[in-house]
C-alpha positions as CSV (number, residue, x, y, z in Angstrom):
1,X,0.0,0.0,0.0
2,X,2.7,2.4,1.1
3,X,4.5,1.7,-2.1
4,X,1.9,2.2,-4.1
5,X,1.3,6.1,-2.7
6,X,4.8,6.6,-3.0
7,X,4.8,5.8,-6.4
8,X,2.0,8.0,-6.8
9,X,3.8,11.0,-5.6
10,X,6.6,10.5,-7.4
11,X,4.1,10.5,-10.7
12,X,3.1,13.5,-9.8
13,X,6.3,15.0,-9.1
14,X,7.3,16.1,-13.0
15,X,3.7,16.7,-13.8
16,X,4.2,20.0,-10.9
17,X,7.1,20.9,-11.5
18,X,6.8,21.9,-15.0
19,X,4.0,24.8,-14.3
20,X,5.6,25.8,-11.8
21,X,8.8,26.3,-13.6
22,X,7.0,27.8,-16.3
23,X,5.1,30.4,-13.8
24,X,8.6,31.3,-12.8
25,X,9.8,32.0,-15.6
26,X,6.8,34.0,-17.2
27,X,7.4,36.2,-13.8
28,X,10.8,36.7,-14.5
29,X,10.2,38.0,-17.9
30,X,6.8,40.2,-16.9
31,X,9.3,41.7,-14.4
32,X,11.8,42.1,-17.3
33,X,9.6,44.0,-19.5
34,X,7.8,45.9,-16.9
35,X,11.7,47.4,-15.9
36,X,12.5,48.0,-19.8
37,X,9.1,49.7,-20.1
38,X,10.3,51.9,-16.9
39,X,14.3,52.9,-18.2
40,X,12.9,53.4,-21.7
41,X,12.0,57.0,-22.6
42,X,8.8,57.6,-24.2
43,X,8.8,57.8,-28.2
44,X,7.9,60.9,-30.2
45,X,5.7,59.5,-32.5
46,X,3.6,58.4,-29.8
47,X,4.4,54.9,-30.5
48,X,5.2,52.7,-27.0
49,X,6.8,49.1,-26.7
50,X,10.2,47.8,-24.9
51,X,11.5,46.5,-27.8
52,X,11.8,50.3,-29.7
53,X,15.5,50.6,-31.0
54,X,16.9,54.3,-30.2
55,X,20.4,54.4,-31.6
56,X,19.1,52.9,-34.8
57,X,16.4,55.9,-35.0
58,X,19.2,58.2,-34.2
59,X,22.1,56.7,-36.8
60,X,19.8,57.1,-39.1
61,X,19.0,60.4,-38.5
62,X,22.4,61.0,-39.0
63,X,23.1,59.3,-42.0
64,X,20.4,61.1,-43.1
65,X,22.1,64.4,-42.3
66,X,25.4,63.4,-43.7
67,X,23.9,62.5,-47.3
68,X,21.8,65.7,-47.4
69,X,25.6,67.5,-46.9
70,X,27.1,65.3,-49.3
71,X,24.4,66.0,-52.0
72,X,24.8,69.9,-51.6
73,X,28.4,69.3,-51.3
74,X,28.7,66.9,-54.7
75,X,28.0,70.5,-57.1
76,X,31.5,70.7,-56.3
77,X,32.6,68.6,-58.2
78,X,30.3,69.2,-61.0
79,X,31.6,73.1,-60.8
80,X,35.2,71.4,-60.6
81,X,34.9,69.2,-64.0
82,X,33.0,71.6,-66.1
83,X,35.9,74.6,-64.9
84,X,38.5,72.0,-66.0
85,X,36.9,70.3,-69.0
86,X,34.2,72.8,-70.5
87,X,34.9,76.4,-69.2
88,X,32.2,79.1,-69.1
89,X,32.6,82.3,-70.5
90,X,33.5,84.9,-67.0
91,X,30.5,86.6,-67.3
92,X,28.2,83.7,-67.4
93,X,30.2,81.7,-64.4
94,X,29.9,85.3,-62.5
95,X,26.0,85.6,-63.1
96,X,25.6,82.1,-61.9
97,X,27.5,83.1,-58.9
98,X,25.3,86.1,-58.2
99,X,22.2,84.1,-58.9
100,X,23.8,81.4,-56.2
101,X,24.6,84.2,-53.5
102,X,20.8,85.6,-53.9
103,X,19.6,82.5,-53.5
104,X,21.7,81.9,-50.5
105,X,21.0,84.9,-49.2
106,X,17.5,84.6,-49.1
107,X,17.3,81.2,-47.1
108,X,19.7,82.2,-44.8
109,X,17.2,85.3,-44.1
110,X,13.7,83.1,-44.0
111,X,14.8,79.4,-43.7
112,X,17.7,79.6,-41.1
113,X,17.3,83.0,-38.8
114,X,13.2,82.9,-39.0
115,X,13.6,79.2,-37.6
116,X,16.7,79.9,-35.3
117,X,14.4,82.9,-34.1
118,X,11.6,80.8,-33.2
119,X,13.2,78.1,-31.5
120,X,15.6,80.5,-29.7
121,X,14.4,84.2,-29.4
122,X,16.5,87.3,-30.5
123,X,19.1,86.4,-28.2
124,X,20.3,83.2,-28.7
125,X,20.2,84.5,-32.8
126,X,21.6,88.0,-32.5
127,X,24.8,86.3,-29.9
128,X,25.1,83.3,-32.5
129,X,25.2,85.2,-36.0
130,X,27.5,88.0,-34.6
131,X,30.1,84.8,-33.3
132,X,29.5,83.1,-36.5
133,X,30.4,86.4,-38.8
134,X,33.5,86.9,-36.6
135,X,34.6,83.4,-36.6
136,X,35.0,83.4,-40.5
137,X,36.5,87.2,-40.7
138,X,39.2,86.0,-38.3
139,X,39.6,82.4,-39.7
140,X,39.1,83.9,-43.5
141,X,42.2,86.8,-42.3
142,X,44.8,84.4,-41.1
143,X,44.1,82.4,-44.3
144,X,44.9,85.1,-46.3
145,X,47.8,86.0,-44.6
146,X,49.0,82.2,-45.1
147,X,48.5,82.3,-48.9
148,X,44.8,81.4,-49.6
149,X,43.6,85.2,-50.5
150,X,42.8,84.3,-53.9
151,X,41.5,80.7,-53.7
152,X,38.3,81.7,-55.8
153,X,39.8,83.6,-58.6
154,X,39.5,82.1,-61.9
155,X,42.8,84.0,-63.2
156,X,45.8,82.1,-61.7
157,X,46.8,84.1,-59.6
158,X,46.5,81.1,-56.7
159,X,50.0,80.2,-58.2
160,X,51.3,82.6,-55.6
161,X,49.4,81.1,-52.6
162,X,50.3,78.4,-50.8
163,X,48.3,74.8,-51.3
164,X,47.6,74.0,-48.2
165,X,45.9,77.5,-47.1
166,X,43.7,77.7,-50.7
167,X,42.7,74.5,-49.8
168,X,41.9,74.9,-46.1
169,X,40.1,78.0,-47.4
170,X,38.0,76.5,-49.6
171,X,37.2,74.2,-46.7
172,X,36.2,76.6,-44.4
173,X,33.6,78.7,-47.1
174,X,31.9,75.2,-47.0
175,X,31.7,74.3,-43.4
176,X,29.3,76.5,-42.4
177,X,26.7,75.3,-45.0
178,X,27.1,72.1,-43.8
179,X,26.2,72.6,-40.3
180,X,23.4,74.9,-41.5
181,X,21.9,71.6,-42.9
182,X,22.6,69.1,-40.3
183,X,21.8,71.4,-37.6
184,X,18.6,72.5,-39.6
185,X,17.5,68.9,-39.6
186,X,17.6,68.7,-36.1
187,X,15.7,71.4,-35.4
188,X,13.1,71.4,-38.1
189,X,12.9,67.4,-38.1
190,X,13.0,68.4,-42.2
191,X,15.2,70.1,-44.4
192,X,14.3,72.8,-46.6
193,X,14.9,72.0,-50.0
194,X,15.4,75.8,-50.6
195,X,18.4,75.8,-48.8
196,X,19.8,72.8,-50.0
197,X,18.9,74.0,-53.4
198,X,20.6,77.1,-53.0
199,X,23.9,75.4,-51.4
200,X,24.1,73.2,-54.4
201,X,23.6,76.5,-57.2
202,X,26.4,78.6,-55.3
203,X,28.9,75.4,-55.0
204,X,29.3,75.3,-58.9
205,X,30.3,79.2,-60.1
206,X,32.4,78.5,-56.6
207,X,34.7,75.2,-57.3
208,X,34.3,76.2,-61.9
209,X,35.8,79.3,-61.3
210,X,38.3,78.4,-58.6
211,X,39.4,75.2,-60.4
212,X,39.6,77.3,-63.5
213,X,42.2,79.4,-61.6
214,X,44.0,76.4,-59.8
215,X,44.8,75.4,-63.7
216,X,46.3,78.1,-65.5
217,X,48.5,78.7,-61.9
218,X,49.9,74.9,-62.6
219,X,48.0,72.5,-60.5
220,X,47.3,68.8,-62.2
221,X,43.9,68.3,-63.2
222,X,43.8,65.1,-61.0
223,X,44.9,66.6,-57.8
224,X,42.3,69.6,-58.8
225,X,39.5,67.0,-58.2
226,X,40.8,65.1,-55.1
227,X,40.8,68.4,-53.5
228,X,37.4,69.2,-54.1
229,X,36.1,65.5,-53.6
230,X,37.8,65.6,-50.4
231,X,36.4,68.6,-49.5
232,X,33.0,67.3,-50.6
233,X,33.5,64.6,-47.9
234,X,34.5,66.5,-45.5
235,X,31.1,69.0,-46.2
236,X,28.9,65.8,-45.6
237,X,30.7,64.5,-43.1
238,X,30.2,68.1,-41.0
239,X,26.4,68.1,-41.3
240,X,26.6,64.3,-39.7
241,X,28.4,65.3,-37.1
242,X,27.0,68.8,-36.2
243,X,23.7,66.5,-36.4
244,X,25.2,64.1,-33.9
245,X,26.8,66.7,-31.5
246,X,23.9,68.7,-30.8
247,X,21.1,65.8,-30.6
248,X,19.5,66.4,-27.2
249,X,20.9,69.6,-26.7
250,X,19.1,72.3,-25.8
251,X,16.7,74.6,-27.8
252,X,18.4,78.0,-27.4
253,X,22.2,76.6,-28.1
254,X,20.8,74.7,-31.2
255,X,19.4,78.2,-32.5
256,X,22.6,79.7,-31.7
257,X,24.4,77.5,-33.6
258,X,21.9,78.0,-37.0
259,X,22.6,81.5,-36.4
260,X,26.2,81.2,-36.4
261,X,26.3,79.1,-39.6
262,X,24.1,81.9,-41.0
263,X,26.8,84.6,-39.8
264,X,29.5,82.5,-40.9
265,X,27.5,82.7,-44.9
266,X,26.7,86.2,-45.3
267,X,30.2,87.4,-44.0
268,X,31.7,84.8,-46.9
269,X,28.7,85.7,-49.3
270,X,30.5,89.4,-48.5
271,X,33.8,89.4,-48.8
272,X,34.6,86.3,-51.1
273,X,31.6,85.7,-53.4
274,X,29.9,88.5,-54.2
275,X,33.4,90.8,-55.0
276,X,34.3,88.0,-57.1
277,X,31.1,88.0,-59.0
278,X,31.6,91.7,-59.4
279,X,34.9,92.1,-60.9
280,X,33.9,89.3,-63.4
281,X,30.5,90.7,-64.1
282,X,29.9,94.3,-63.6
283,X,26.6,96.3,-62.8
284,X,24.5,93.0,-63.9
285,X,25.5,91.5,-60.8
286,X,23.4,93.2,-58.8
287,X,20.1,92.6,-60.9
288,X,21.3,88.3,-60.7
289,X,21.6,88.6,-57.1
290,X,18.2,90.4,-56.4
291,X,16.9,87.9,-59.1
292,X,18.2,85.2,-56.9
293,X,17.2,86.3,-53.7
294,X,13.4,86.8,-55.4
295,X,13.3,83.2,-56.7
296,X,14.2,81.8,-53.1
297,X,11.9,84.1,-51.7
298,X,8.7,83.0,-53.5
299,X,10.1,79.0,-53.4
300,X,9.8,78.9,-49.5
301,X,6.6,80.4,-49.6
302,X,4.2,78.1,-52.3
């Protein structure tokens, strides 16, 4: 008899265990989620769920960012290979640069300062575009001094300057379009295809005519190129990173910093472009620029 009971028990032994095991576990993993649910923070699409991937959103994000640079950046090299293989006659290369500058103008006025001046107040914009306009005097002065002065000339006369600055130059009249766009992204959530549009038209009169110039002062056609695809690179890589740097950060800094980039433009718009566009030009430059700035104008606001 008492075997027989004992037997029994012993039956019924796995037969218990296994819910309980299985009650265990489902615990375990309620607790799990309930804790992942807790550390997670809230998405802004109003979507919910533990299993929502952030850095994936964000690297995205940022990709996105860096191939918007790199296709307002790539006119660079269109600019480059039509200055090298198929040059324009001056006048028409310096009415596409006036055109380019009015455009650029324009957005900088009602895409990037009318958002930067929303998100930050009068402030935040007036402090940023003031530091952004002296950043690129000083940084455009000791350039000059170090041989860059005429990096956009389509004459030759680079052939007195030394490589490195024209080239570091050229650089720096790109950066701050760059992080105009990835910086616009993160604060608009979109980019305005005005802008990028008018990054893209300036870029070409910018690297034709300089390209032209970098010829007839000796440089190899090749190395003519490399420059400006590196330079392209380096353009999309900045609007990545500016993206990436100020993610999170907060509302008044991230207007500041559209208002620099926007100082940073106008002062180069000033005192590189436009003089350029001038010399080459004459009184019609003026009429292309306001022609420019009009077409930007009534873009943004269909």
């Amino acid at each position: 008899m008492n075997a027989s009971v004992s037997t029994a028990k012993a039956a019924q032994r796995p037969r218990l265990a296994r819910p309980i095991l299985q009650f265990n576990l489902a615990a375990v993993w309620a607790i799990r989620d309930r804790d992942v649910q807790r550390k997670s923070p809230a998405p802004s699409d109003g979507s919910s769920g533990p299993g929502r991937k952030l850095p994936r959103c964000d690297n995205r994000a940022m990709w996105t960012a860096t191939l918007w640079g790199l296709a307002g950046g790539s006119s660079l090299m269109l600019g480059a290979l039509l200055g090298l293989y198929a040059p324009l006659n001056k006048t028409w290369v310096a009415l596409i640069m006036a055109l380019g500058a009015g455009v650029l103008v324009s957005s900088v006025a009602f895409e990037l300062m009318d958002e930067a001046f929303g998100q930050g107040g009068l402030d935040a914009v007036s402090i940023g575009l003031l530091l952004g306009a002296l950043a690129f005097f000083l940084g455009d002065l000791a350039v000059n001094r170090a041989g860059g002065k005429h990096r956009k000339r389509s004459t030759g006369q680079q052939q007195d300057g030394q490589a490195s600055a024209i080239v570091l130059g050229t650089l720096m009249d790109g950066i701050p379009e760059s992080i105009a766009i990835g910086v616009g992204l993160l604060a608009g959530g979109k980019l305005s295809w005005v802008f990028l549009a008018a990054v893209f038209l300036s870029n070409i009169p910018e690297s034709l005519s300089a390209s032209v110039g970098l010829k007839r002062a000796g440089h190899r056609p090749a190395r003519i190129l490399l420059m400006w695809t590196a330079i392209a690179l380096l353009s999309a890589a900045a609007s990545g990173l500016g993206y990436a740097a100020l993610r999170g950060a907060d509302v008044n800094l991230t207007a500041g910093i559209q208002a620099f980039a926007a100082g940073a433009i106008l002062t180069m718009l000033s005192s590189t472009m436009l003089p350029e566009a001038y010399e080459e030009g004459g009184a019609m430059i003026g009429l292309a620029t306001t022609c420019g700035f009009l077409a930007a104008f009534a873009l943004s606001h269909l």
